[in-house]
Each structure stands twice: as C-alpha cells, then as structure tokens.
N, C-alpha and C positions, 0 to 999 in steps of 0.2 A: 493711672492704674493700668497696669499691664494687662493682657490678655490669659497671662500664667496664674494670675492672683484674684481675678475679677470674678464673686460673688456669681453663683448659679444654682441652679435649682433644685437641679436632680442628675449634673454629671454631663458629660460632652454629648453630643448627640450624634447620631455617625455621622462621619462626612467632615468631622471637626478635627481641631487637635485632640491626642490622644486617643481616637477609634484610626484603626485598620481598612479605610475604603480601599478599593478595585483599584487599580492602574486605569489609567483610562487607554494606555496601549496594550493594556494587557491581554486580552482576549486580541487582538489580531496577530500579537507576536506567538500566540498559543497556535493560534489555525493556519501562518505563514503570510497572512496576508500584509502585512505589516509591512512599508517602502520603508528601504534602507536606503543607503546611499548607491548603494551599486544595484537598485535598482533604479534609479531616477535614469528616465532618458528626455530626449527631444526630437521632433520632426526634423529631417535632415540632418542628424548628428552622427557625426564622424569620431572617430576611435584613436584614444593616444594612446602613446607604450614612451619607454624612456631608455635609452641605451646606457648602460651601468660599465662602468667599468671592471676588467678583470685581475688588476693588481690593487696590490694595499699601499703602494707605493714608486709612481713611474710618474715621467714627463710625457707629454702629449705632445708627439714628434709633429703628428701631421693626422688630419681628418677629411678623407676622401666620402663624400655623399652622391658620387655620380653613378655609381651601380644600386645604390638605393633608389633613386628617383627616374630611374628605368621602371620599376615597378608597378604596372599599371593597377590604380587606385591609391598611391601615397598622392596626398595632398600639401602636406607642408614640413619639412623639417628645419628644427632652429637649433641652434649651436648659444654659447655664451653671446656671440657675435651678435646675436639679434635680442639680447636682454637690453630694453630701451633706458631703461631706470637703472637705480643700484645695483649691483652685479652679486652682492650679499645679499645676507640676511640673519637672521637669529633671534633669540625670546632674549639672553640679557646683551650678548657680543654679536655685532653682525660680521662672524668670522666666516660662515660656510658659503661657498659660491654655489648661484643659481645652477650655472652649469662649470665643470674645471675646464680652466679654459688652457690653464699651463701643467698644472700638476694635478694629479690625483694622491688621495690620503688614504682613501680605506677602500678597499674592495666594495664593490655596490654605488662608491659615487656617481651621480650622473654624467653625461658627456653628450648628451644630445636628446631629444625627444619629437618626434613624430606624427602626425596624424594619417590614417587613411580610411579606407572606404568599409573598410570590417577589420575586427583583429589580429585575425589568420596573416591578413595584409602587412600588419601593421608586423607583426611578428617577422615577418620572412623581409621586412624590408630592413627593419634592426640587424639583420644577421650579416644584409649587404655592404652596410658601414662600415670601412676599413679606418679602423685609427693605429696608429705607428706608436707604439710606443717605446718609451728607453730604462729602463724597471731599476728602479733605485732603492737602496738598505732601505730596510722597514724599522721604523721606531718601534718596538713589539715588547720592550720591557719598561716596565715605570719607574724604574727605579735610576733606569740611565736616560731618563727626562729630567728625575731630580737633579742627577748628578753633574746633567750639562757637557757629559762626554759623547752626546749625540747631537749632529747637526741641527739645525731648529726644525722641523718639518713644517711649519708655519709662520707666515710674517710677526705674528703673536708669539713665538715663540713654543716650550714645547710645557711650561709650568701656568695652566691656567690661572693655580689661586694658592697661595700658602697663606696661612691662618696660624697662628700659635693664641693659647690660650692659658697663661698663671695668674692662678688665683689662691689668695690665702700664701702660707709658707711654702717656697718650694722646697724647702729643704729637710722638708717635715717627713717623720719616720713613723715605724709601728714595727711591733714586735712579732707578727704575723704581716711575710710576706709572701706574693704568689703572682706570678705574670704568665703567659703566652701570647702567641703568636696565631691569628686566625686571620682565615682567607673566605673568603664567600663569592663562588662564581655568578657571572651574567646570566640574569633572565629577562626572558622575555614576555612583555604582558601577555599575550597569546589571544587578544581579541580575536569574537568570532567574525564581526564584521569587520572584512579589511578595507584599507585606504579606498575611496572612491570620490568622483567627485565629477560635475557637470557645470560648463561655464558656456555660459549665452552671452556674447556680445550683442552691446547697443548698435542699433543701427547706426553708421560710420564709424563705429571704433572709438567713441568717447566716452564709451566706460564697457563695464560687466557686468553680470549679474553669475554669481557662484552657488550651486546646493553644493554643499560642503560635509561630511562626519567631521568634525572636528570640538575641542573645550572651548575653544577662546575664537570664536567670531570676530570680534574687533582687532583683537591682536593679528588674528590670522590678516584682517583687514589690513592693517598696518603694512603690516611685513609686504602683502601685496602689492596694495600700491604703492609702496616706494620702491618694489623690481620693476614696476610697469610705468614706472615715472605717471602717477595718475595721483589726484588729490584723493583724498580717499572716500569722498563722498560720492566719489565716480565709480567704486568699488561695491556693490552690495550684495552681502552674502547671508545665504539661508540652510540654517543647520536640516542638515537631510538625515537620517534615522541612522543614528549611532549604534553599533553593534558593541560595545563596551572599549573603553581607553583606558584606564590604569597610569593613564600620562603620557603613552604612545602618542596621543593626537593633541599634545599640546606646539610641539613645532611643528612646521607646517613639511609636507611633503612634496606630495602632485599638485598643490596649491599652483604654484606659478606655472608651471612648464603647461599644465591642463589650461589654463589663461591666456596663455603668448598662443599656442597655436588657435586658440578660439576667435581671437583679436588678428592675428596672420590672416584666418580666412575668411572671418566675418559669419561662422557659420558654428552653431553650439559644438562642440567637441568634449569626450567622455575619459575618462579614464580611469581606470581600476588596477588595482593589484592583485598578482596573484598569489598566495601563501609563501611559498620562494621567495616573491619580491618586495613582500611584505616584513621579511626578518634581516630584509638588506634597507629599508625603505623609512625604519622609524627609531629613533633613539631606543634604548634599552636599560637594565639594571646596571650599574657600576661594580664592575665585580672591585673588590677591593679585598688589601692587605691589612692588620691594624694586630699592631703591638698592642699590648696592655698590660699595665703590674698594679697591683691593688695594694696599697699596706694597711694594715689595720689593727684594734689591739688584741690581745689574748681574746677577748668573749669577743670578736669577731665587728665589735664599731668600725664601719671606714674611716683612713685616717687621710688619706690621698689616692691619690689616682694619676697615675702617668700612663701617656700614649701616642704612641706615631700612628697615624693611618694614611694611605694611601689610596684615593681612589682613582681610578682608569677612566678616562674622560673619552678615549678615543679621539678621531681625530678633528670634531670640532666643538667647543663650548659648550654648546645646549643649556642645560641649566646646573653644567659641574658644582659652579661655585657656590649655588646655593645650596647645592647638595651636602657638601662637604661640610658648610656651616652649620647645617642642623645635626652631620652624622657628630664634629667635634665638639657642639657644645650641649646636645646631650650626651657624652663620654659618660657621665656619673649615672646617667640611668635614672630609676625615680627613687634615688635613694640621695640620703643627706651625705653630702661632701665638702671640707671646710678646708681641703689644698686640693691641687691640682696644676700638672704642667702636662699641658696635648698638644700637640703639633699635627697640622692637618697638610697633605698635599692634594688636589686636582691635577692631574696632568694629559697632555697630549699624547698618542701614537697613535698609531698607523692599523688599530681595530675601532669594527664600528662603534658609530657615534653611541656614547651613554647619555643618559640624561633624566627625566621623569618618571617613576614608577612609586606606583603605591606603596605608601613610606618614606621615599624621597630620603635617604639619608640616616634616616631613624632604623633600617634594616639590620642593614651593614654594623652600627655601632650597637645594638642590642645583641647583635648575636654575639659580639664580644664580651660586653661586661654581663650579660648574663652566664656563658660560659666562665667567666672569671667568678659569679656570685657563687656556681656549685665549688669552683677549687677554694676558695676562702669560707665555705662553710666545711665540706670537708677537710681542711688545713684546722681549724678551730675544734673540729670535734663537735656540730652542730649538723641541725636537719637545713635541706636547702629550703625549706619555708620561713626556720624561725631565723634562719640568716636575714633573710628579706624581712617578714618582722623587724627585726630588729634597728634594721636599718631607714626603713621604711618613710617616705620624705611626707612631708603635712603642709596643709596650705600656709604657706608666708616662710615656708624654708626658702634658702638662696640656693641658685644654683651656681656652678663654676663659673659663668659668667658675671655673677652678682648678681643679678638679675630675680628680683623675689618671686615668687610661684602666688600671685595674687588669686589665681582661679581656685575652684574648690580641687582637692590632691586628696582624694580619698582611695590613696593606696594600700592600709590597710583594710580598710574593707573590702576592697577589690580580693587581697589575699584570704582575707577569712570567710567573704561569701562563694570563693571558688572552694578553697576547703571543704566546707560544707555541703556542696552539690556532691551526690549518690556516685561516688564509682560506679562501676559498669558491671552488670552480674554475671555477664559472659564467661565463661570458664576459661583458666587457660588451656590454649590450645584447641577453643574450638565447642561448638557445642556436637557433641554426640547424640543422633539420629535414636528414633525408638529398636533401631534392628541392630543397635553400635555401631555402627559406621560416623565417620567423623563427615561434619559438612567442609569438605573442603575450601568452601568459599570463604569460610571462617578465619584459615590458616593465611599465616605469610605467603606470597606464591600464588595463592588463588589455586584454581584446577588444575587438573592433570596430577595432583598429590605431589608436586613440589615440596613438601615439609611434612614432616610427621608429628604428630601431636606430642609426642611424648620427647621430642627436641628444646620445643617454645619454652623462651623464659621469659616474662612479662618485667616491666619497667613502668614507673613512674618518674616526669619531671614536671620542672619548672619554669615558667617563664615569666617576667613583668615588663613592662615598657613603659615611657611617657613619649606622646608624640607632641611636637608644638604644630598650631593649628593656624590656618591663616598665612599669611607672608609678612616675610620680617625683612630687618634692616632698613627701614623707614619707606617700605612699600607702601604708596600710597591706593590703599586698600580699600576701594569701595563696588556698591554694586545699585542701579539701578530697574525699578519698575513704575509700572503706570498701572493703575488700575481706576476702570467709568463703568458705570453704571447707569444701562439704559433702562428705563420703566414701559411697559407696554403693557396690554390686555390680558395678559397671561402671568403678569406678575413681573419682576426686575429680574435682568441677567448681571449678572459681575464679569466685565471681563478683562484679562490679568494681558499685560503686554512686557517680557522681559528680553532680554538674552542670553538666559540661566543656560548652556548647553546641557541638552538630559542625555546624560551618555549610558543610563541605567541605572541610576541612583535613584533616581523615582522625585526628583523635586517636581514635575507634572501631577504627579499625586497631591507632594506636601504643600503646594501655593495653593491649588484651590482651597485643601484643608484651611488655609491661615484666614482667606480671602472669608470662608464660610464664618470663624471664629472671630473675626471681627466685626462680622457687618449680619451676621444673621439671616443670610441669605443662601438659599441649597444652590442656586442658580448658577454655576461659574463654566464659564468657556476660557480658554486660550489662544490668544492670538498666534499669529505664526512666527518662531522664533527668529529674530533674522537680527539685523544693524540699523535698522527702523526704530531704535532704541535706544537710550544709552546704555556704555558697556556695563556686563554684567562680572567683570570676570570671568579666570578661568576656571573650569569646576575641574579642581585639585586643590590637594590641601587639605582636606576634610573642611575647606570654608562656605560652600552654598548653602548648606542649610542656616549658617550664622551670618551669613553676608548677604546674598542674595531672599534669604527668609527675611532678615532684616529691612531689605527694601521693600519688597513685597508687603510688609508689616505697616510700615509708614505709610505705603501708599494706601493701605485700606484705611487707618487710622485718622488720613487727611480727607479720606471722604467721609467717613464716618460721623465725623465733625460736620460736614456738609449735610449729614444725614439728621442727625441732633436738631441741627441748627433749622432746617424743615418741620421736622416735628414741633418743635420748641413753636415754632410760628404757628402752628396748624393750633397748637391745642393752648397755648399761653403757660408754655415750662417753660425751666429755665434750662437751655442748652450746657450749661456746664456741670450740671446736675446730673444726666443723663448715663444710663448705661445700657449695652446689650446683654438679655440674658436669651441663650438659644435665638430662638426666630424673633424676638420682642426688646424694643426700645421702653424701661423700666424708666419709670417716673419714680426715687426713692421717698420724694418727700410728699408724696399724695398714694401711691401702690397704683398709682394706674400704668398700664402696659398698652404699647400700640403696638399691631403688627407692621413687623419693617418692610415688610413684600405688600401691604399693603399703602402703609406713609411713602411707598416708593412711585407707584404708578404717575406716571405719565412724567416723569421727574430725568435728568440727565445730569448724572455728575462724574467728573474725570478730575482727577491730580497723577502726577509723577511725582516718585521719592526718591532721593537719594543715601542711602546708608552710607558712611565713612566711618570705618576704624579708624580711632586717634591713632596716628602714626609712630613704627616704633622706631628705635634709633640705632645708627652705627654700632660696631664694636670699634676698641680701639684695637691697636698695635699689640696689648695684651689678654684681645678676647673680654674685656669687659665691657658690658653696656647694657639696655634693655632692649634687644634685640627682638624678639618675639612678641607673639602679640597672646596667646593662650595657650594651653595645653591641656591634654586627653591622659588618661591614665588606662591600664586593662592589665589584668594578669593570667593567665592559661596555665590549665592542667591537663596534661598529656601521660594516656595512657598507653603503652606499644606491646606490642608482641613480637618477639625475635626469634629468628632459627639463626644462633651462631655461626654455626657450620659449614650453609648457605649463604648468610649476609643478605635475608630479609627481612624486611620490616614490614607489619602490618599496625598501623593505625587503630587502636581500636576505643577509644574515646578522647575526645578534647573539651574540657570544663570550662569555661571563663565566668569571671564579674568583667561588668566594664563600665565604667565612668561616661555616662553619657548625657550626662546635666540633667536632660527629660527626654523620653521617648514622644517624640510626637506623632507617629506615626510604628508600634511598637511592632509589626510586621514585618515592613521597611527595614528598621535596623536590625532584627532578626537574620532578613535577608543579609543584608550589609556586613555581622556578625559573619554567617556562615561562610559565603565568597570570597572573605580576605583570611580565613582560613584554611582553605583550600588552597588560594596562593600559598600560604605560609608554610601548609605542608608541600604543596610542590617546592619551592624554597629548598626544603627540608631532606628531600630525600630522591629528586626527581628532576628537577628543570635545572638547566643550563646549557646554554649558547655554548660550546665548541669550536675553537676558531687555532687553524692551525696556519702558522705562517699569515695569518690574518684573515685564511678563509673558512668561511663557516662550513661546517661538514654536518647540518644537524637540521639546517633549515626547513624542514617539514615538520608534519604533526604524527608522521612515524619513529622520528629517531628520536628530535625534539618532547621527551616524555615529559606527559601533565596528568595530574590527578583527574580520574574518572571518577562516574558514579559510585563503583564497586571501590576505590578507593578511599571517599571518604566516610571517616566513624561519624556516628553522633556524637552532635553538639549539645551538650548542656548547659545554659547560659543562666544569669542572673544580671539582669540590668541594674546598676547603684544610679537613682535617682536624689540626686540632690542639685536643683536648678541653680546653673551658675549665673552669679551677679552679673558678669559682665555682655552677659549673651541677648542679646536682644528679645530672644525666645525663652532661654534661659535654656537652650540646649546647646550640645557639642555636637560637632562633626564626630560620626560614629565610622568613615568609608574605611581609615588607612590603621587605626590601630590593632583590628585583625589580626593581620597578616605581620604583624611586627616580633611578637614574643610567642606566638604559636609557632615560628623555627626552631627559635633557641629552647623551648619546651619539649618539644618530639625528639631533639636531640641528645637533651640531656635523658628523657625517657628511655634513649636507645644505650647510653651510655650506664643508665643506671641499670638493665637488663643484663649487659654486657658484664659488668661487676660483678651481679648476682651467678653469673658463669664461670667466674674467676680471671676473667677477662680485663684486662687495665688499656681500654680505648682511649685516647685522647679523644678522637674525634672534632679535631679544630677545625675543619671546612664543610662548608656545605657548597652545595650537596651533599649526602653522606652516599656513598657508594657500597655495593656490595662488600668490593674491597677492601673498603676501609675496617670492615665488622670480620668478613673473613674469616675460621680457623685454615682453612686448606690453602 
C-alpha cells in the first residue's frame, strides 16, 4: 500500500504530504544570514581568479607568466601544463579542455588560473599575463557547420549530433497547410548566487575536500578526479548553498582550476565569480532556428508535421545532443500526430558554450509549434483554444517517435480548467485614480507616462506544452538515500542522508515531508549533503521530486518494516498487518494503535535505498524507440497590454492548469509555477545574450534585461491532480513546465493585440523587441 492511498483518519497532518511546512532555510535566506557558497571561507585561504581568453577564435602563440609572478602576494599559477590527469572534461563528451592549451573557441575560455594573497592581487596579476595570440575565422553561423564549408574548429568536428526522425507516411498531405520559420535567442539562467567554490587539500596532496554550488556532486566528482588523476574516493565534495541553477551548474566550472591551485600549495584556495565572469563561465540557452509546416484537414485535425531545427551548441558539447533530442521529438507538441518527418542538427562554433537550462529543449520546439497551432487555427477559421481542443493528445496516444504516452496526458483539462480561471478585471489601459488620473504603473512603460491610456490594446493567447521528465535514451537513472532512526529520552529523530542538490526547489522541505508520512514521526533532521552517499543525480529534469523522493520513499518504507516488525514483537501483531495512520502504528484486525515516538525509544534503525527507473531505450536511425521515461503537461493564458506605437508590452495576467500528478507540498509548486514563469516571460519579451563577433556586449544585469517585480502579472493557477501510476509518489516534477508555453502564450497575446489594431505581426522570434511591434 502506497503512502498516496494508505487509509487515515482525518487528513495529513502538517508537516506531511500534502500540508505547506516552512523551508527549513527559509527564514535565514529572509534575514541574509544564510552561507552560500561564496561565502564559505577558511583559515589561511588564498584567492583564485582565472585568465579568460579574448578572442572566439585564435591559437595560443606563447604564454609569458614572469611579470605575473613579480607580483608580490601571487602564490601559484598553473597553465594546462600542470593538469595532472585528463586534460578534458564534459557531462556527455569530454571535449572541452581544463585549460586551451593550443586553441581557444569562444571568448571567455580559460588559459590559465591563479591564486594569491587577496583578490585585488589576484586581479592585477591576471592583467600581467602576456599571451600571444594568432586570431583565426570564427565559426559564427550554424548553418556553415552543417554545410561543412567551414574548417572543423574541433578535433570532433563542427556537427555535434543530427537526429532525423519519420514516422507514419511521410508523404502524407492535408488540405490545410501553413509553415514558418522561427528563431528564439540565448538566455541566460541569471542565478542570483554566482559560481563559487572552496577546496581544502588533504594533508600531502592525496586527495580534496570541495564546498561546491553545484546539481550533480558525484558527476561534478567525476569529472574532477579524472582532471586530477585521483580515484575519486580521494575527491569529497560538499554542496555549499546554491543560489538558483536552471542548469547553469550542471557542468562544472571553477571546479578544477580552484582544485589544482589548492593541491599546488597545499593550502585551501577560494574562488568566485563575478557577474561579468559568470555569463562567460556557465553554458546557456541554445538559441536556435526551426523550420516548421503543419498539414492538416479542413476542420483543422493534424495531419503531419515537418521540421528542420537547428540548435547552436557553441563551442563545446555540454549537453547539445540531448538537448536537441527532446526539442525534435516533441516537434508535435501535446497534440496527436500520426506522420512526421523532423530533422534535428546540434552544432559547434566559435559562441559561448550552450547547454542546460530550464526546459532543456522543450523551449525552443514549443515556441514553434505553438506559434504554428495560432496560423492552423486561424488558416481553418477556428479560435486558437478549440484548435488545441481539438487536437488535444490523451493518455496512450503515440507520439512521433512511437513511443506511447503511458502517463496520465490530461491536456484537455489543463485547456478547459485554464479557460475557466477569472480574466483579470483591470481595465484596459490602466486603472484610473479617484481624482482621474491614470496609475501609471498600470500602463506599458511603467512611469514617466511612457503610454497613454487611450493607445493600449489588450490581447489574449495561447499556450500548451508537454515536457518529458527524467532522462532518456537508456540513462540509467537512479537516485539514492539512507534514512536511521535513533530513539532517545525525548522521543525518535529520523534522519535523511541524500545527495539531492537543493538548488531552490525546496526538496529540504519535501524529504522530511515524505520521511514524516511514512514513519509517523515530526522528528526529522538532515544530514549534510555531500558524496558520503550514493549518487543522487542531478536535480534537472524536473526528476528529484520522482527520483530522489522515490529513494527517500524506500528508505523510510525499509525502516518502517523494521519499525512494524518491533511493534509486532512488543505487542504479539502481526507485522504484515501493520500500518501508519499520522503519529500511530494501526493494528487493523484488533483497532489497537501504538504510538510510534513512543514503540521507538531507545531503538536504532538505519537502511539505504536505492530507486531505479527502468531504463529507456535508443532511438533508431529513424527517431523511433521509447526513449523517454514520462511526461508533464500545462497550458497558459496570457493576458497583455500593448501601446502599438511605442512597442510595449505590459504583462498583465498569466492563467495556467498544470498536470502535476499530486501536489505534495502545494506551496512549493506554487512557487515552482510562478518562477518558471517569469523565466518564460523573460523568454518572451526581454532576455537574451547579445554576442557580436562572438563577444558578449550585454553581460551585466543592466543591459542583460530580466523580469522584475513590477513586471510580473498575477498568476492564476489551477493544479489537475490526477496521481500518475508510474510515479513512486504519484507526483510529476512540476520545475521546467512553467517556463515552457508561458513564451509562446505572451506572444501570441502580443500578436493577437497587434491584430485587434490592424496590425499583421508575424512576430516569429523571441525575444520580441520593441521593433518588432513598432508603428514608427
């Protein structure tokens, strides 16, 4: 009997699934006190900095370090020359070098790193480093990666991954057809906490110990000691307070170079980024191209789907290919598609590295076929709702890969309980003041009376998406905890041992939750998250709460038994009988109840679990297979306000249903909900990297624009609770579907404004720009 279905009395109790407890970081991250990573230090700890390169594309003639090491207070500088181990690295390819030791790719690559006595130090002795370089063509279009008429910029070459994907007839037609062409540029996740990180070598130099911000502790382990030629037991690292990842902190950055100089002097060494060197420092969005043509018949049924997309990989791997995978074979969206021919490229140049961000690939291909769902409803003479209606995919449809939709697909609900949720009563243009005056905050523009009320034309779109959850193509996908239970005078503690990284998702919150909900104890502490454990994965994917809850699950379930089986001896049950309701071990075939804080004293139980997802499989040569392991559904309604004229946009409601098996923590995903729509309107109408000739012109958080307070509308949400079979919990990951169709919603709301003015906007890229809206 599951924990979702198990008999109780009078409802969860706080502190369980399904109540809203406190963050246990929450009140220190409120009053500042709360260590992040850059603020970890140590006694005698010395300061890195990392010398970046200034072209997107040169040879590294000569590197002079003797005017550096004049410097009084540099302590140690290392080159590629002094990487002891692999001279790589990488999450799927270990293509990117620790340091370039021949060539540089993209502006911002490293070339040497440092340590000295204070920063200032460290700073002024970077500047003294003369490297020679010889500046060579920059790979800068993707399209002459495909085409091969550019030299390779990489021993790999310049085509990370091509993917083609037919399914069904490709020859298949409809009588209604409608295609474009849409581009969606690079963002940036824009964590607040940047890269940081503090390593303590063992005395003599046979191993480290790392505090780290990073998702994936093991992996990060990995990747380390095989640059430092160390086994990796000799590696241990301890997640240090993550200011938010998005995916940023899934490849590792300052990891090594902060390591080698720590191990050079034998004395802890620190190093930090600064916002500058934070948007040259972490993978990013993939901005990408993608063709699309829809056929379909008169009342609007899809008939097929064709597609080219191209995504910009930059210039090393990171996680392109699986990127690509997920943007081509959701092409169909969560709509039923019975042909299909998609063709996907990944490729190399000479701009920074792309790689992980919230959505992972699902971004990119939704703001297309949803932008195609408004021209094939408008083509048909339909509303873009009952377009989606109509189409609308159900659990155990296929998708273009073949691949059946086993999880619950409750897309039309998602469409009809957003429906339903209250428009916004705000007037267009603004609410007016009791003296008439307009509130200006109200309008496009904000203050200063940038727009005038009587300009604004209000707009409503659409949006839907599936995301797939977890990791596919026979990722062997598991996650590990330990959870013991000691008894004492005061009653039992539970305490949870994982290496979940909390990068802001709040699974700190949801384990103890699970921990209370099976074993009926308030009691729960955490240990400290480190590699003291096995791997937890990495928290991306929207998979911890179904993977790592998963383990967490087990491991209370396997004490819990141990707990029974206690009881069962004390009182003469029978242990298999047994269940918890709230605080009490339930005897069903007598009604007697034992308190469990009480059956627990003086008792000590520990188990580790392990959860594995069955593993999913290859695609072939034509994109079919069961590659995935679940999927998420959500749909968004986007309300906007527009001054033509000017080319602003004002945000002023976003509706969603969203598919999220069960809320177990209904706060949590709230949060969850609101922050990846915030991303989606940045998305939307605001962020994008700028990178000319391959340099970033944008890299702060002044040019670099992100949705503020004052930017974002209310959220009106409805959560569709129907707990999926496959889910250990019976919930989805709720992180990444946000931020997925809340773009292509705001945009098509700007476009349907735009209409209502006599205005005929394509508006195929985002960002959408002033520009783009425009009359002047």
């Amino acid at each position: 009997m599951s924990i979702i279905d198990r008999p109780t009395s009078t409802g969860p109790r706080h502190g369980a699934l399904g109540t809203s407890p406190t963050r246990p970081d929450g009140v220190a991250k409120v009053q500042g006190t709360f260590e992040f990573s850059s603020d970890i230090s140590a006694d005698g700890c010395l300061f890195g900095a990392t010398l970046r390169s200034p072209h997107s594309h040169a040879r590294i003639v000569s590197i002079d370090l003797s005017a550096a090491w004049k410097i009084s207070g540099v302590q140690a500088i290392v080159t590629a020359e002094d990487v002891p181990g692999q001279l790589t690295y990488g999450l799927i390819s270990q293509d990117q070098p620790v340091f370039a030791s021949d060539i540089v790719r993209y502006v911002g690559e490293p070339v040497a790193a440092l340590a000295a006595d204070d920063p200032e130090v460290a700073r002024r002795a970077l500047d003294a480093i003369e490297v020679t370089y010889e500046v060579l063509p920059a790979l800068l279009d993707p399209e002459l990666a495909i085409s091969g008429e550019f030299d390779p910029i990489h021993p790999d070459g310049n085509v990370i991954r091509y993917q083609r994907i037919v399914h069904g007839d490709p020859a298949a037609t409809g009588e209604i057809v409608v295609e474009g062409t849409y581009e969606i540029g690079m963002q940036d996740q824009a964590f607040l906490g940047l890269e940081a990180a503090l390593a303590i070598p063992d005395p003599g130099g046979k191993g480290i110990e790392m505090h780290v911000a990073t998702q994936w502790l093991h992996e990060d382990r990995k990747q380390i000691a095989a640059c430092l030629g160390f086994a990796e037991e000799d590696v241990r690292l301890v997640l240090g307070g993550v200011g938010g990842a998005f995916g940023a902190r899934e490849d590792i950055s300052l990891q090594v170079h902060c390591s080698l100089l720590a191990l050079r002097l034998g004395r802890p060494v620190r190093m930090a980024y600064s916002r500058a060197e934070s948007f040259l420092g972490h993978v990013h969005r993939h901005p990408a191209t993608i063709w699309m043509r829809h056929h379909a018949t008169a009342d609007g049924s899809i008939v097929k789907i064709e597609s080219r997309m191209v995504f910009d990989g930059g210039a090393y791997a990171s996680t392109s290919s699986a990127v690509l995978i997920n943007a081509i074979t959701l092409a169909q969206g969560p709509y039923r598609c019975a042909n299909a021919v998609v063709d996907g490229w990944a490729v190399r140049t000479n701009h920074l590295p792309c790689g992980a961000m919230r959505g992972f690939g699902a971004v990119q291909a939704c703001f297309a076929y949803e932008s195609q769902m408004d021209k094939l409803a408008a083509a048909c003479g339909v509303g873009p709702l009952d377009i989606r209606l109509l189409n609308a995919m159900t659990t155990g449809d296929v998708l273009i890969t073949g691949q059946p939709v086993l999880n619950v697909a409750p897309v039309e609900e998602c469409l009809r309980e957003t429906d339903a949720l209250p428009l916004p009563d705000e007037p267009v243009g603004g609410h007016v003041r009791t003296d008439g005056s307009v509130d200006a905050m109200k309008l496009p523009g904000g203050a200063g009376r940038t727009a005038d009320a009587g300009d604004i034309v209000r707009g409503i779109g659409w949006g839907v998406s599936i995301k797939n959850l977890m990791y596919s193509e026979s990722f062997d996908d598991y996650a590990t905890a330990r959870c013991r239970i000691e008894g004492g005078p005061d009653g039992p503690t539970v305490f949870l041992k994982f290496a979940t990284a909390e990068v802001g998702q709040g699974f700190v919150t949801l384990a103890p939750q699970i921990a209370r909900s099976v074993l009926g104890i308030d009691r729960v502490e955490l240990d400290q998250i480190d590699t003291q454990v096995g791997s937890a994965g990495s928290t991306s994917a929207s998979r911890q709460t179904w993977m790592s809850g998963g383990a967490v699950n087990a491991a209370c379930e396997l004490v819990r038994s141990l707990i029974f089986e206690h009881v069962a001896a004390l009182h003469g049950c029978s242990a298999g009988d047994l269940f918890i309701d709230h605080t009490d071990v339930v005897d069903p075939r007598t009604g007697r109840r034992f308190d469990v804080a009480e059956a627990c004293v003086g008792v000590s139980f520990d188990e580790t679990a392990v959860y594995r997802h069955p593993a999913t499989s290859e695609i072939d040569e034509n994109g079919q297979g069961n590659c995935h392991t679940a999927f998420a559904f959500v749909a968004h309604r986007a309300v906007v306000d527009v001054d033509p004229e000017l080319g602003l946009v004002k945000v002023v409601q976003i509706a969603t249903a969203q598919d999220v098996g069960v809320a177990l923590n209904p706060l949590s995903v709230m949060g969850q909900i609101e922050g990846g729509i915030a991303q989606g309107l940045g998305m939307a109408v605001m962020e994008e990297i700028i990178q000319v000739d391959g340099v970033i012109r944008n890299g702060n958080f002044t040019d670099y624009l992100l949705p503020t307070f004052l930017d974002m509308p209310p959220v009106v949400a409805t959560l569709i609770e129907q707990p999926d079979p496959l889910a250990p919990l019976g919930a989805k990951g709720v992180g990444e579907p946000p931020c997925i169709s809340s773009t292509p919603a705001i945009v098509a709301a700007i476009r349907d404004a735009l209409a209502q003015a006599g205005i005929d906007a394509p508006l195929n890229r985002v960002p959408v720009r002033p520009g783009d809206i425009c009359l002047l």
